[in-house]
C-alpha positions as CSV (number, residue, x, y, z in Angstrom):
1,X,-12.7,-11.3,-11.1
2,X,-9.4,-11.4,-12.9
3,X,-6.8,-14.5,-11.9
4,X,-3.3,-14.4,-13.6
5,X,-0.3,-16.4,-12.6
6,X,2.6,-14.4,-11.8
7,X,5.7,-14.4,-9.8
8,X,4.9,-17.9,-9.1
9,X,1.5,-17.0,-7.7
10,X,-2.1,-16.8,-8.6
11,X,-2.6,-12.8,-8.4
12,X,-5.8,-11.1,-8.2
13,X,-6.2,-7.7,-10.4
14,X,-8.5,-5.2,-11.5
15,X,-7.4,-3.0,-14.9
16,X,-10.0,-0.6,-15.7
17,X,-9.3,2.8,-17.9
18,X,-8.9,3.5,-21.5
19,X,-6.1,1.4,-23.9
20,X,-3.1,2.6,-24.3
21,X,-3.1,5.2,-21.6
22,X,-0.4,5.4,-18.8
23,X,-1.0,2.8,-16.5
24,X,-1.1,3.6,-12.7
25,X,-0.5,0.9,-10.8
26,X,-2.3,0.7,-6.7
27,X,-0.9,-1.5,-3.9
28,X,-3.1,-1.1,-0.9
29,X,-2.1,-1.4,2.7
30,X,-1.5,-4.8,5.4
31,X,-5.3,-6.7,6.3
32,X,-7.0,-4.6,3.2
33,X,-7.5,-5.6,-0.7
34,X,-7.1,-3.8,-3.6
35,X,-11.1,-2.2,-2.6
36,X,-9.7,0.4,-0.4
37,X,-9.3,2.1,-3.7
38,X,-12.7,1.5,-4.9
39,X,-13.3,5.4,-4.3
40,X,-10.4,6.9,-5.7
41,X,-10.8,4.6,-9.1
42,X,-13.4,6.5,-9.8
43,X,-11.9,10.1,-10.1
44,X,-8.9,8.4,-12.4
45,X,-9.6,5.8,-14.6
46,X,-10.4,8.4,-17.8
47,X,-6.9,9.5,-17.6
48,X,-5.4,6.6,-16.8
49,X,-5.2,2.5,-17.3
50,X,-5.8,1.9,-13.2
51,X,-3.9,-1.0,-12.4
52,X,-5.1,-2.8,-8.6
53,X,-4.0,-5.8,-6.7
54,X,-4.1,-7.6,-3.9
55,X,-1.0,-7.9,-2.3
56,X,0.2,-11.7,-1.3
57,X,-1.8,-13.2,1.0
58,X,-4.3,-10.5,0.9
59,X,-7.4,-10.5,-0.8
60,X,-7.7,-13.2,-3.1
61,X,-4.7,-13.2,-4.3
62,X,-2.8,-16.4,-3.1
63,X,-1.5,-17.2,0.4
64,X,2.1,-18.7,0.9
65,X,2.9,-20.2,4.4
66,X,5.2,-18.8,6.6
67,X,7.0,-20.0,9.5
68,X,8.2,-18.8,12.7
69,X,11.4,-18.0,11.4
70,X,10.9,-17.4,7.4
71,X,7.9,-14.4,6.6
72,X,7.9,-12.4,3.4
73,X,10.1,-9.8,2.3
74,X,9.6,-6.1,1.0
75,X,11.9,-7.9,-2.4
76,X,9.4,-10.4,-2.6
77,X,6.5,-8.3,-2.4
78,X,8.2,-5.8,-4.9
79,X,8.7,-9.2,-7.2
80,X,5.0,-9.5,-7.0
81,X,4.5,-6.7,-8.4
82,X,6.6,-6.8,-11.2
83,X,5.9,-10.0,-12.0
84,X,2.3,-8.9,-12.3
85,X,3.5,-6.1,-14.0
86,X,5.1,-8.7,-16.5
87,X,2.4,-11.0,-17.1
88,X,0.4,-8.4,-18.2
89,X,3.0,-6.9,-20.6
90,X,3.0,-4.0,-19.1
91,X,6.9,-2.0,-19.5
92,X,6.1,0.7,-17.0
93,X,3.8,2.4,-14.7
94,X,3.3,5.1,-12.3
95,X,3.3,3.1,-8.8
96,X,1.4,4.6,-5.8
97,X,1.6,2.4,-2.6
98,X,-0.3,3.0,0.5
99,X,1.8,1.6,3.9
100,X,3.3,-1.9,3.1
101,X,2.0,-0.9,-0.4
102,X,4.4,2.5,-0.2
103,X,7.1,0.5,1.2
104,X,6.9,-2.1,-1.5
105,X,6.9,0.5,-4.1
106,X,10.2,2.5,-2.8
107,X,12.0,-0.9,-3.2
108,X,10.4,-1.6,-6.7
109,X,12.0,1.8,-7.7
110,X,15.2,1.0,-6.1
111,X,15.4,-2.8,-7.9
112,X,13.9,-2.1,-11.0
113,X,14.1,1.7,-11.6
114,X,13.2,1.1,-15.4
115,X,9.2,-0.1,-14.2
116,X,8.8,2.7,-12.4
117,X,7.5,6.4,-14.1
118,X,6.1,8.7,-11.2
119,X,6.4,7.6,-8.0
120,X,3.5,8.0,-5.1
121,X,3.9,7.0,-1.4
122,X,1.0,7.0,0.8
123,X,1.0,7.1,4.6
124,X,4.2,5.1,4.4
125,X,7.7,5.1,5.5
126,X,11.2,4.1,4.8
127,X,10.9,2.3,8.2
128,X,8.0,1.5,10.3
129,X,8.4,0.7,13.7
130,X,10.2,-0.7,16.0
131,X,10.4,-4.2,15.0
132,X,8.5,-4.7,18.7
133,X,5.3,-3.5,17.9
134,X,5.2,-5.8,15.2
135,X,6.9,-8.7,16.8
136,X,3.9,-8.2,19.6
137,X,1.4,-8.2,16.4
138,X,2.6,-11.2,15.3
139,X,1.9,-13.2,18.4
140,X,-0.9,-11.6,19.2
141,X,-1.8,-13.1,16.2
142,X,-0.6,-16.3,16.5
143,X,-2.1,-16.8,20.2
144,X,-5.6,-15.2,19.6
145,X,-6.3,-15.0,15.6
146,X,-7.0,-12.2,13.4
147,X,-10.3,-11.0,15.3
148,X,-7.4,-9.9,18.4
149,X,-6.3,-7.2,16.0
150,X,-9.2,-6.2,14.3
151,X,-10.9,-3.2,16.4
152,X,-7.5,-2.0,17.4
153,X,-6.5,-1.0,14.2
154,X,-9.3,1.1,13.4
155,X,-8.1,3.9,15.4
156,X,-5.1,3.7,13.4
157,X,-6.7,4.0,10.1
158,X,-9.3,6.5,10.7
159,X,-9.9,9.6,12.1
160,X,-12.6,9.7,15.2
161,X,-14.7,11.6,13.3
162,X,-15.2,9.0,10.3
163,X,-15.6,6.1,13.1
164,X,-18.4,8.3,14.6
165,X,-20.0,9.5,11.5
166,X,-19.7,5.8,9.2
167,X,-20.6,3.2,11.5
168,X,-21.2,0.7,9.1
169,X,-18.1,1.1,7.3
170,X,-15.6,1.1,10.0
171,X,-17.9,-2.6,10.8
172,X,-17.3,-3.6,7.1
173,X,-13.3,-2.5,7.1
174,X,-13.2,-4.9,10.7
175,X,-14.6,-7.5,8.8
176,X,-11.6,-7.1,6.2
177,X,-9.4,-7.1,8.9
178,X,-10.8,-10.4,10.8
179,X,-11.1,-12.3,7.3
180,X,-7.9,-11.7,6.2
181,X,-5.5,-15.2,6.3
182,X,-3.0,-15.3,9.3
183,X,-0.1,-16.8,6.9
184,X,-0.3,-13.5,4.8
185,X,-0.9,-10.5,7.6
186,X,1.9,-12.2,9.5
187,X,4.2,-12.9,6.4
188,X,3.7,-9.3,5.6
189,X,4.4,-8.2,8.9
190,X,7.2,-10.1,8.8
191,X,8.2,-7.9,5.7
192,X,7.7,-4.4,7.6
193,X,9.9,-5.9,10.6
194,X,12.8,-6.5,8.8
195,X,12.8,-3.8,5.9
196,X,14.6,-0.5,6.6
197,X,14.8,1.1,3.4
198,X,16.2,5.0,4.1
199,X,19.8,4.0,3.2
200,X,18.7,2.8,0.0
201,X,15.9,5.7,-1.0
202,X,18.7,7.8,-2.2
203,X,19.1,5.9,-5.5
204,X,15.2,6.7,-6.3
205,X,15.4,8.4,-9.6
206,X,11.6,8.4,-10.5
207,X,9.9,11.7,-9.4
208,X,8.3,11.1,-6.1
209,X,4.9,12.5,-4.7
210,X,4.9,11.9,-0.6
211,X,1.4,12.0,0.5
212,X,0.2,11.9,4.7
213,X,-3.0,12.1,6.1
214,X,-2.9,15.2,9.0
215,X,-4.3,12.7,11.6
216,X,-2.5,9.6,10.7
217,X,-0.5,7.8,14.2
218,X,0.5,4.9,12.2
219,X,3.1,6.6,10.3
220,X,2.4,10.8,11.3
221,X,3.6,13.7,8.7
222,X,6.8,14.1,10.5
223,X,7.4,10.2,9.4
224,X,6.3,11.2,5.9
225,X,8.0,14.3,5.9
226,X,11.2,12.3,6.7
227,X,10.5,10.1,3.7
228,X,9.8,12.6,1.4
229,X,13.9,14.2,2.3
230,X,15.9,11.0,2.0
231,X,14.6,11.1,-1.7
232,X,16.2,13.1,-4.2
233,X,14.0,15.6,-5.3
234,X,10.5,14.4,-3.5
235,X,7.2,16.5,-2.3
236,X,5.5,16.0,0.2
237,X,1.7,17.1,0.8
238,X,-0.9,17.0,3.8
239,X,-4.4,16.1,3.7
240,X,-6.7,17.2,5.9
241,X,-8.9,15.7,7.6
242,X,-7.4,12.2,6.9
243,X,-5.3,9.4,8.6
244,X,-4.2,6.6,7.7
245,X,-6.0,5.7,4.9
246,X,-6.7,9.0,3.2
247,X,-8.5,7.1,0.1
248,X,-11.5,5.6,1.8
249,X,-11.8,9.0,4.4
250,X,-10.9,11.7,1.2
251,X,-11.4,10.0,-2.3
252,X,-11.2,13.1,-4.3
253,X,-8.7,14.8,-2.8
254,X,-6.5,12.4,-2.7
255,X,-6.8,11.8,-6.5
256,X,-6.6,15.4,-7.2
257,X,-3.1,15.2,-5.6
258,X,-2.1,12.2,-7.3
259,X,-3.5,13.5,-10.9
260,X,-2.1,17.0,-10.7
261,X,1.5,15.6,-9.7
262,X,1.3,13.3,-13.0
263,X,0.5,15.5,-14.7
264,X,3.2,17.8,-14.4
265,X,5.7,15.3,-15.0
């Protein structure tokens, strides 16, 4: 299990794929860690040098408190990842973000367009909300722990037919949910709240790849589609038979998309 020290935190990381090829770098969604790409690795890492995280808070990668007033923000979580990005002397990657991940990665493109090769956004948006559903997150949270949330989001992330078909998974992905810290879903939270990032998705310059599972109702194709417009020179794709986390429910797909759309750049 990789540590490394990096934007004044301890980061957790997994680099697997041959030297000296481009490195692709994964940021995976709020209450996950950087295993909800364990599938997809798979399909990529001969072509590329697969860079994975976990995002602050997340994972094992190192909580910072929040308060009431003061979470994270979507520049700190892009800071992260360029800080990891530094410590590992890495100059420049393709960036693929899934949710907070996607969000995190169109700011890293808009503060530090240099980092950034090709540019994938999963299931993501330049906004997520309204800042209510999150605010009532938070303090649902707050007043009941991270078990309150748990179940509830499973419907978001998958479709009914995976819950019904991979019983023991959609139980293991709760689990990752409940056992996540309180100080790092809320800070990131926080981060989604407050971020509204279409204004600023017009200076993206990396070649963008917009990806949306067909059944996702946390941020639905017409979200994605949206995304995909306020950047110069984006596509967008639908997966079928996905939602909102298209790389535990459609591994191989989802990589085919991602691979043919680097390679064509």
């Amino acid at each position: 299990m990789p540590f490394i020290e990096a934007a004044g935190i301890t980061q957790h990381y997994d680099l697997t794929g041959p030297a000296g090829a481009p490195v692709l770098l994964f940021a995976n969604s709020i209450g996950t860690s950087l295993q909800i790409w364990d599938a997809v690795v798979p399909h990529l890492s001969d072509r590329y040098r697969v860079l994975r995280y976990d995002m602050r808070g997340h994972g094992l990668t190192q909580v910072t408190p929040v308060t009431e007033e003061v979470g994270y923000s979507m520049d700190t979580l892009a800071d992260d990842a360029a800080g990891l990005l530094d410590a590992l002397g890495i100059a420049r990657a393709h960036v693929c973000g899934l949710s907070i991940g996607g969000m995190m990665a169109q700011r890293l493109a808009v503060k530090a367009p240099d980092r950034v090769h090709g540019l994938i956004l999963c299931d993501t948006a330049g906004m997520i909300g309204p800042p209510s559903i999150w605010a009532d997150r938070i303090a649902a949270i707050r007043a009941r722990g991270m078990g309150a949330i748990a179940d509830g989001v499973m419907a978001r992330w998958f479709t009914q037919a995976f819950r019904d078909s991979r019983p023991e998974q959609i139980r293991g992905y709760t689990a990752m949910v409940a056992r996540t810290t309180e100080d790092g879903y809320v800070g990131c939270s926080m981060a989604i709240r407050d971020a509204d990032l279409r204004a600023d998705n017009a200076a993206i310059a990396a070649p963008t790849l917009a990806i949306c599972g067909e059944e996702d109702v946390a941020t639905p194709p017409d979200t994605v589609r949206d995304l995909a417009a306020g950047i110069p020179g984006a596509r967008f794709e639908l997966l079928p038979g996905a939602a909102h986390i298209p790389g535990v429910e459609k591994p191989a797909e989802l990589a085919a998309l991602i691979d043919g759309f680097l390679r064509d750049l």
